[in-house]
C-alpha positions as CSV (number, residue, x, y, z in Angstrom):
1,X,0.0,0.0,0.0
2,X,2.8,2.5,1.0
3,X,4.5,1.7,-2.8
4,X,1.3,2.2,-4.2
5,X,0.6,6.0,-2.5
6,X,4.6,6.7,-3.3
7,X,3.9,5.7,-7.0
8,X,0.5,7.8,-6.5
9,X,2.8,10.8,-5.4
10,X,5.6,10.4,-7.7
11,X,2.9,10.3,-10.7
12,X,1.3,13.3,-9.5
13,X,4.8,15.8,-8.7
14,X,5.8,14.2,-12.7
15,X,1.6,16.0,-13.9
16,X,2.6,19.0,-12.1
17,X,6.2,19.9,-13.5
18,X,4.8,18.5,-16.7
19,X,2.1,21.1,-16.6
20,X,3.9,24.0,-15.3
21,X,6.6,23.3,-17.8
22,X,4.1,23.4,-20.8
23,X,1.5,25.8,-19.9
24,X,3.7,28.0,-16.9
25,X,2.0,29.5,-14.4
26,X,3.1,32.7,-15.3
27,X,2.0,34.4,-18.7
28,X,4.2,34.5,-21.6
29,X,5.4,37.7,-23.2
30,X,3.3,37.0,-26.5
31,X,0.4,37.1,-24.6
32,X,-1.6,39.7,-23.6
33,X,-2.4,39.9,-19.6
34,X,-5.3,41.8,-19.2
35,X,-4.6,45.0,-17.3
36,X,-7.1,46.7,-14.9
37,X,-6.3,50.5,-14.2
38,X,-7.3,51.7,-11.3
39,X,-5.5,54.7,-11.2
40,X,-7.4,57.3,-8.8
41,X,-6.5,61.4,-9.9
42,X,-4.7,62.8,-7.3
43,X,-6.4,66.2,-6.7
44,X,-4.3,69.1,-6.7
45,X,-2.0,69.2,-4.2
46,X,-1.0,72.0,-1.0
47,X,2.8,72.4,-2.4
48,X,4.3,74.4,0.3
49,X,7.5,76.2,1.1
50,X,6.6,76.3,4.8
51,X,8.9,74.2,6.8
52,X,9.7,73.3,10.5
53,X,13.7,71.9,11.0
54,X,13.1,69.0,13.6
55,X,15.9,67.0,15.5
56,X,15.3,63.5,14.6
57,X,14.2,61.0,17.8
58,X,15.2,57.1,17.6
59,X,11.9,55.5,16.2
60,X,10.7,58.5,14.5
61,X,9.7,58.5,11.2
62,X,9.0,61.3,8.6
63,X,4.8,60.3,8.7
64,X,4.7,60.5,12.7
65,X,6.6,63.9,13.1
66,X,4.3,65.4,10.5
67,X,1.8,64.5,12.6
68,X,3.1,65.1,15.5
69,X,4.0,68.7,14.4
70,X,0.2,69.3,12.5
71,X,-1.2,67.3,15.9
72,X,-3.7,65.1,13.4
73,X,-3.7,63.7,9.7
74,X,-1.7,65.1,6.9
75,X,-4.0,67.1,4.5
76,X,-1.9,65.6,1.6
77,X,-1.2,62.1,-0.1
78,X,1.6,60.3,1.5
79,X,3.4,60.3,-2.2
80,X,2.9,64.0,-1.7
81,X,4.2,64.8,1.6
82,X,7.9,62.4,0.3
83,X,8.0,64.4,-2.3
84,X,7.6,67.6,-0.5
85,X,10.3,66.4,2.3
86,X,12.8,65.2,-0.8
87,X,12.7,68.6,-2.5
88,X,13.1,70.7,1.2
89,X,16.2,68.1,2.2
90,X,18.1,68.5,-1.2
91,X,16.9,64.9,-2.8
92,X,17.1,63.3,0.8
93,X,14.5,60.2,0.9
94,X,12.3,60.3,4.1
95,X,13.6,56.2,4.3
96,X,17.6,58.0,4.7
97,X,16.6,60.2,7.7
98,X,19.0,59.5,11.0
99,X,18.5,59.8,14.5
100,X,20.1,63.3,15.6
101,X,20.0,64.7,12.2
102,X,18.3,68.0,12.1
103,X,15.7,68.0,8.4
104,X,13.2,70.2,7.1
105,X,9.6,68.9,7.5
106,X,7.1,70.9,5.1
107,X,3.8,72.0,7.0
108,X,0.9,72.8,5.0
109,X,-1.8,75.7,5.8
C-alpha cells in the first residue's frame, strides 16, 4: 500500500512539472495579460514652502513627526508629503533620515 501511495505521489509531482513546464504559471510575453487600471487622480496638491527643522528621535519616522507637528492627519497624499520632504532636504529620501539629524519637514496651511 505504502508503494502504491509513493507511485500515487511520484505520478502526480511528474503531472505538475509537466504542466507548469508546458502551460507555466506565469504568462508569456506574446500574450496579452489583461490589465485593470485603477488609477485614482490625485487632486491638486498643498505644495508648500513652509517648513519646520526637527531633531530626529530614535523610532521617529517622517509620517509621525508630521503629525506630530500638525497634531492630526496630513492634509496631503503620502506620495505627496515624500515628495515635498525630498525637494526641502536637497533629494534626501524620508527612508535616509537618521537619528540626531536636524531636516526640514514641510507643514501645509
Amino acid at each position: 500500500m505504502k508503494r502504491l501511495s509513493a507511485l500515487a505521489a511520484l505520478a502526480f509531482v511528474g503531472y505538475i512539472c509537466h504542466y507548469d513546464i508546458k502551460y507555466g504559471t506565469i504568462p508569456s510575453s506574446t500574450e496579452a495579460a489583461p490589465v485593470i487600471a485603477n488609477v485614482e487622480k490625485e487632486k491638486p496638491t498643498q505644495t508648500t514652502t513652509h517648513f519646520i527643522e526637527v531633531r530626529v528621535k530614535a523610532g521617529d519616522t517622517v509620517l509621525s513627526i508630521i503629525e506630530k507637528v500638525l497634531k492630526g492627519s496630513i492634509p496631503v497624499s503620502i506620495n505627496q508629503l515624500s515628495k515635498d520632504f525630498t525637494s526641502l532636504n536637497n533629494g534626501l529620501s524620508p527612508h535616509e533620515i537618521q537619528v540626531g539629524k536636524t531636516y526640514k519637514f514641510p507643514t501645509y496651511k
